[in-house]
N, C-alpha and C positions, 0 to 999 in steps of 0.2 A: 519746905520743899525738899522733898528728896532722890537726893544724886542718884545718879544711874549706876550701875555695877561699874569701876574702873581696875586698869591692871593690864595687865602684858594680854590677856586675853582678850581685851577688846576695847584696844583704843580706839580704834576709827567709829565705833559704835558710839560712845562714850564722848568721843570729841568730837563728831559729827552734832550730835543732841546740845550740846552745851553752847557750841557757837550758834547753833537755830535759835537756844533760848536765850544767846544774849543779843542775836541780833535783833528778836522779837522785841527785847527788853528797851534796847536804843530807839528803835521806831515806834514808840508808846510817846515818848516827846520831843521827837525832831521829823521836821516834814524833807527828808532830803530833795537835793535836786536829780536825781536819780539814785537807782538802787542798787549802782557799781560803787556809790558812796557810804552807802551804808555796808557794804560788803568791807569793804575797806578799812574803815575805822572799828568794823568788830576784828578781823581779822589784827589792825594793831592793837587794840587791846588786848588781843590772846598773846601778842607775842612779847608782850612786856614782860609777860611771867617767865620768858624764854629768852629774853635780851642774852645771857650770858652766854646762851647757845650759838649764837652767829658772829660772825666778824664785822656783820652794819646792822648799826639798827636805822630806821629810815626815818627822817623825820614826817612830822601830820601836820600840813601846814591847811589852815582854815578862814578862808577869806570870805569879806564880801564887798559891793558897791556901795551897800549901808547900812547901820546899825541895826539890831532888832530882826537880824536872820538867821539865829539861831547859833553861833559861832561859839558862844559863851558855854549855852548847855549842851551842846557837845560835851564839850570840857569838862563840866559839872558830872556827864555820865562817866567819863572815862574817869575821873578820880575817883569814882563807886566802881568802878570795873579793874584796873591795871594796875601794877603792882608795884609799893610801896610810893603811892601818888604824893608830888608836891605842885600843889596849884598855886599859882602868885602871879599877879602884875607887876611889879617895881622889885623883882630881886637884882642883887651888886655880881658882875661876874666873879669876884671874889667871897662872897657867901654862897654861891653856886656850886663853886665847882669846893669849896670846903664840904657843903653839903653830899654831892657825889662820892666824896672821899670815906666819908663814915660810913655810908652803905647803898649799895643799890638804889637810887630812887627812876621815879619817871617825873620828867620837870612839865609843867601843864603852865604854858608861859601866854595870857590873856592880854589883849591890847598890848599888844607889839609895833602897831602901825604910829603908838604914842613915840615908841625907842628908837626905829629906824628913822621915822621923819627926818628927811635930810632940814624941813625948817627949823627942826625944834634946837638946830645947832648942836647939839649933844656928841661927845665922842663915844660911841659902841664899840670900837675897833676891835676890842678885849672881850667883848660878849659873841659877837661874829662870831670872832676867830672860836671861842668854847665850841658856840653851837657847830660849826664845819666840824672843827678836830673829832669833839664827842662823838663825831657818827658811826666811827670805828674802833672797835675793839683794840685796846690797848695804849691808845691816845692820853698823851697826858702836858698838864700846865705845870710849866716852872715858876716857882717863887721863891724870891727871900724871904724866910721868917728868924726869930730869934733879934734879940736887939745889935745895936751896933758892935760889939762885943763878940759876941756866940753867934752871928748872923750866919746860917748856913742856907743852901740852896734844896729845896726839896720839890718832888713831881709830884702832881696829886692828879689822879687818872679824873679822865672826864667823859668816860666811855659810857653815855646814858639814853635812854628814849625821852624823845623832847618834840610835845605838840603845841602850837605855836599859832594864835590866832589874832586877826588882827580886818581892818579896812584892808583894799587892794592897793594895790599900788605903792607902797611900800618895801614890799620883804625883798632883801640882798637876794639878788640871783644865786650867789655862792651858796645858800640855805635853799633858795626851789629847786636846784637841780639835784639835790640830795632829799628831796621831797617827796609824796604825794599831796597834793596839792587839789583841794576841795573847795569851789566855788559855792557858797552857800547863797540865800538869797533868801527876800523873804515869802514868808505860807501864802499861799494864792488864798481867797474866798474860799476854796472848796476845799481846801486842805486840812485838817480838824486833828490836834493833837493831844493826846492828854495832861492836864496841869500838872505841873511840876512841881511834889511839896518832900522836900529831900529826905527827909524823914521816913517818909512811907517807902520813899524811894530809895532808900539806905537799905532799909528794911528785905526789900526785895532784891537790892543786887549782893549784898553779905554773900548769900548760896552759891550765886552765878561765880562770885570771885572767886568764895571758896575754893567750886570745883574747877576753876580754869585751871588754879594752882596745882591740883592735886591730878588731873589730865595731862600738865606739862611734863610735872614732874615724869610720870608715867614715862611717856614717850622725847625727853631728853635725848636719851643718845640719839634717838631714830631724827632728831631735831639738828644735834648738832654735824650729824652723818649724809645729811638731806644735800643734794644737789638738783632742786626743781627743773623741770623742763620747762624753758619760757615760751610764750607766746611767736610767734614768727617775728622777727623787725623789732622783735626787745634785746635790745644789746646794750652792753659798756654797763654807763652809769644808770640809765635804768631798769638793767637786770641787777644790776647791783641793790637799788633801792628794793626792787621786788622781790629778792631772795629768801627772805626771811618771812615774810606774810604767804608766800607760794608754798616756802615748806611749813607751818602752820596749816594749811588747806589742805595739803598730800595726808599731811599728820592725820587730818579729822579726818578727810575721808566723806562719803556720802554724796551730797551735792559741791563741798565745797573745793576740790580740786577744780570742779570748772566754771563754778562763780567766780574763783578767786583768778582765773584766767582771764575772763569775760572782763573783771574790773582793771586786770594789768590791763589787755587791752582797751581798754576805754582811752586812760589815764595814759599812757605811753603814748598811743596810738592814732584812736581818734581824737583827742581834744590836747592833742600837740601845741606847743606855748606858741604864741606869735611869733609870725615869722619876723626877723630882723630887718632893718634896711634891706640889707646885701642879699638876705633870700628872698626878701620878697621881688628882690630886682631880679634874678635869676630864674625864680620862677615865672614871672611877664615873662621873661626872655625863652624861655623854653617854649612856652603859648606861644609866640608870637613866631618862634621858630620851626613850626611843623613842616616836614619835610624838608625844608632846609638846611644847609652846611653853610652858609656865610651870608654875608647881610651888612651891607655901604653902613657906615656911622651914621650920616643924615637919614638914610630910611630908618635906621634903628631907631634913632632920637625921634623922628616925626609917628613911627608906628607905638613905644611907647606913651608918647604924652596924651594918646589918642585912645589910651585903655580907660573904659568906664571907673571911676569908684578909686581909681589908681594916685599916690601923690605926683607921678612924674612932671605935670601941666605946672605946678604951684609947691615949690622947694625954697619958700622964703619970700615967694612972690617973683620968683623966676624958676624959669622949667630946666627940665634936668639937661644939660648942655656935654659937647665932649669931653671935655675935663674932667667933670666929678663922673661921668661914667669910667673913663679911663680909672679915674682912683678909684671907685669902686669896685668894680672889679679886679683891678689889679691884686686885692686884698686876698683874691682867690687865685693868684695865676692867671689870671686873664688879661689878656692886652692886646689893642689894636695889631691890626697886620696887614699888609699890601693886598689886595684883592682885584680883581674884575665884576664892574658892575653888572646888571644884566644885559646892557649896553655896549660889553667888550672894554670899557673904558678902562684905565688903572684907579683906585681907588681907597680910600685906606677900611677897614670895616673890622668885624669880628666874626671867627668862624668857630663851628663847633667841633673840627680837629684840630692838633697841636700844629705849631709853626716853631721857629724858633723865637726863644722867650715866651710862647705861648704855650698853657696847657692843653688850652679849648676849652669853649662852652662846655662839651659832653663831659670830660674829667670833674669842673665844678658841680655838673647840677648831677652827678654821677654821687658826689662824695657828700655836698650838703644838702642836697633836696629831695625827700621820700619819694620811693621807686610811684610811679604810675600804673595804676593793672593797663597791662597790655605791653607796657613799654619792653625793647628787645636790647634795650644796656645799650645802644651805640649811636643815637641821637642824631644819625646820616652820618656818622663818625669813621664806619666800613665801608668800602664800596662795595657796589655789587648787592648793597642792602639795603633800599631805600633811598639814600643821600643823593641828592641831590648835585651832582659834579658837575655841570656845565657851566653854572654860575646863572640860570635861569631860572627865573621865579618861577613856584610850582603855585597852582588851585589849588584850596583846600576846602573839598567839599563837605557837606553834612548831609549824611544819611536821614530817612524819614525817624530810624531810633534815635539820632542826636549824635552817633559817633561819626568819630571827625576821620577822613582821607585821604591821601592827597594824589592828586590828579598831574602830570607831569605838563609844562606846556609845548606845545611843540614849535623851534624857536621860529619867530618872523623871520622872512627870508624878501617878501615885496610886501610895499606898502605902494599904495595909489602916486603916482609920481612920482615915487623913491625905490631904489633897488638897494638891497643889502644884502652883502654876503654875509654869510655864518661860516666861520670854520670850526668844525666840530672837534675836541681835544679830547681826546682818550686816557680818561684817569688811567695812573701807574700805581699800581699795586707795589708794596714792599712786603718781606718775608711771611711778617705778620697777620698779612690780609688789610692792614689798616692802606687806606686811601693817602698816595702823598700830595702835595698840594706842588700845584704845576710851576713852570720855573719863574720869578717873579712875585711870586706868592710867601716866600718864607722867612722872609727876616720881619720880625716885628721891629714896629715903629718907635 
């Protein structure tokens, strides 16, 4: 096979070619479950030869729900591809990170879900910690060596690329949030892949590796000087993870600046980790709160437990009650507060502006739950914007497109043999614009 012309005059030519042919090369024997995954693992393959260039290298965490979906030969390809590969099942965190120390390697760590098993009893505590620390440039493990005598203290860096595959359900959190993180699965009927005989297959990535190396080399500084532009809503720690595969993409050039976007967002974006208890209870609560600013604890607890598909009905074999909603949210800022039902009554509930001791709904589902298209940031939180201040339950209609609306009610005044007055209170605005909550309303419970 031969390389394409490289050098200062044409690296994105040069490195645009070489990731096509080594992405071609990976999809010769792994059926992905999309093609943001294949993007992805060629992309960390390029950047292994470039690990020294960045401050993180990211981990490539490769799961599935069961054996035989291809998790392995991943692995198998990238030791043919990325630079100075050590593939192992049962290494000691202490031959690990000795390893790391004599030079450069990339660690290709297979059946993992054997080491974290919380049943297998085992203590990892000391491999964990390698794999977290490793992630970053400079990182390093203290030991005693030398005998009782001469016993002195020395750091041995552990600053390495580490892909890491294993069943689900297992791997430390601490290791997928420094991850991308690849749900494999296994080949449908119609999926058809080529066999895999390492040899032939040695055979053919030799070239590709070659020139990964000899492309990196190339464009190094432009590598280590790179500051990507990320996707919209890629922030913190997983702009951090995609740093280094982003600038790898800008580097080649061609199509890959914006495959390698397409796959951040995938991975970031859309296929965001499950949601937690607490968000997913935040999120009910945002549904369930349209048009809304407050809402009696008993209609909260009875319009929850009432959500399809949802746990709140069955928490043990009892439904979720005030208390553990109380704790729950509390964990955000959130906490009951005096209220008026829609009834005028007094009442204790939870609103979606602050009170005192309360942040509000809007502050939580503001800071832990991904923005909404459409959503205007204030949740009925400003007056004058939607919210709902009179303490009267609003209609929420649905459009013939499916988008949702809300329709204000206009309050009962007579009912058939009963007369009720309405007194109508006029929200008070403070400096801010934010809506305060009327008198009676502000000390949390």
């Amino acid at each position: 096979m031969n390389a394409p012309p490289t050098g200062a005059g044409h690296p994105d030519t040069s490195g645009a070619l070489v990731l096509d042919e080594v992405a071609a090369f990976i999809a010769r024997y792994v059926a992905f479950p999309t093609e943001h995954a294949l993007t992805a693992v060629t992309l960390w393959a390029a950047h292994t030869h470039a690990a020294g260039c960045f401050y993180v290298t990211p981990r490539l965490v490769l799961d599935s729900a069961e054996p035989g979906s291809g998790k392995t030969r991943v692995l198998e390809l990238l030791n043919l591809l990325c630079r100075n590969p050590e593939m192992t099942i049962s290494a000691s965190t202490a031959a690990l990170f000795r390893l790391i120390n004599e030079k450069p390697h990339t660690i290709l760590f297979d059946e993992v879900d054997a080491i974290f098993n919380p049943k297998t009893g085992g203590n990892y505590e000391d491999l964990r910690a390698l794999l977290n620390s490793g992630y970053k440039r400079g990182a390093t493990v203290a030991r005693c060596v030398g005998d009782a005598k001469a016993m002195a203290v020395q750091r041995f860096p552990v600053f390495s690329p580490v892909a890491l595959a294993g069943l689900a359900g297992n791997m430390p959190p601490t290791i997928t949030t420094r991850a991308v993180t690849i749900h494999m699965r296994r080949r449908a009927s119609g999926e058809t892949v080529q066999p895999f005989r390492e040899k032939f297959a040695e055979r053919d990535a030799a070239p590709l590796r070659e020139r990964l190396g000899m492309w990196v080399a190339d464009v190094a500084q432009d590598l280590a000087d790179a500051e990507p532009k990320m996707p919209a809503g890629v922030v913190d720690r997983p702009a951090e993870v995609w740093e280094a595969l982003l600038a790898v993409a800008d580097a080649a050039g061609g199509q890959w600046p914006d495959t390698g976007r397409g796959a951040c967002e995938y991975f970031v974006l859309a296929t965001a980790s499950a949601p937690t208890f607490g968000t997913r209870l935040l999120a009910d609560m945002r549904t369930l709160y349209a048009g809304r600013d407050r809402m009696p604890t008993v209609e909260l607890l009875d319009a929850l437990t009432s959500v399809e598909e949802a746990p709140w009905a069955d928490l043990g074999g009892k439904p979720l009650d005030a208390r553990r909603l109380a704790k729950e949210l509390g964990r955000y800022g959130v906490g009951p507060t005096p209220i008026r039902d829609a009834d005028g009554r007094p009442s204790k509930g939870y609103t979606t502006y602050p009170t005192t001791g309360n942040v509000g709904l809007a502050d939580a589902w503001d800071r832990y739950l991904p923005a909404r298209s459409g959503d205007s940031g204030d949740s009925g939180y400003a007056a004058g914007q939607g919210g709902n201040r009179t303490g009267q339950p609003s209609v929420t209609a649905v459009t013939p497109h499916g988008r949702v609306t809300d329709a204000a009610v206009t309050p009962l005044t007579a009912v058939t043999g009963l007369t009720r007055h309405v007194t109508d209170v006029t929200a008070v605005t403070d400096h801010s614009g934010h809506a305060r909550p009327r008198p009676g309303e502000g000390a949390a419970a």
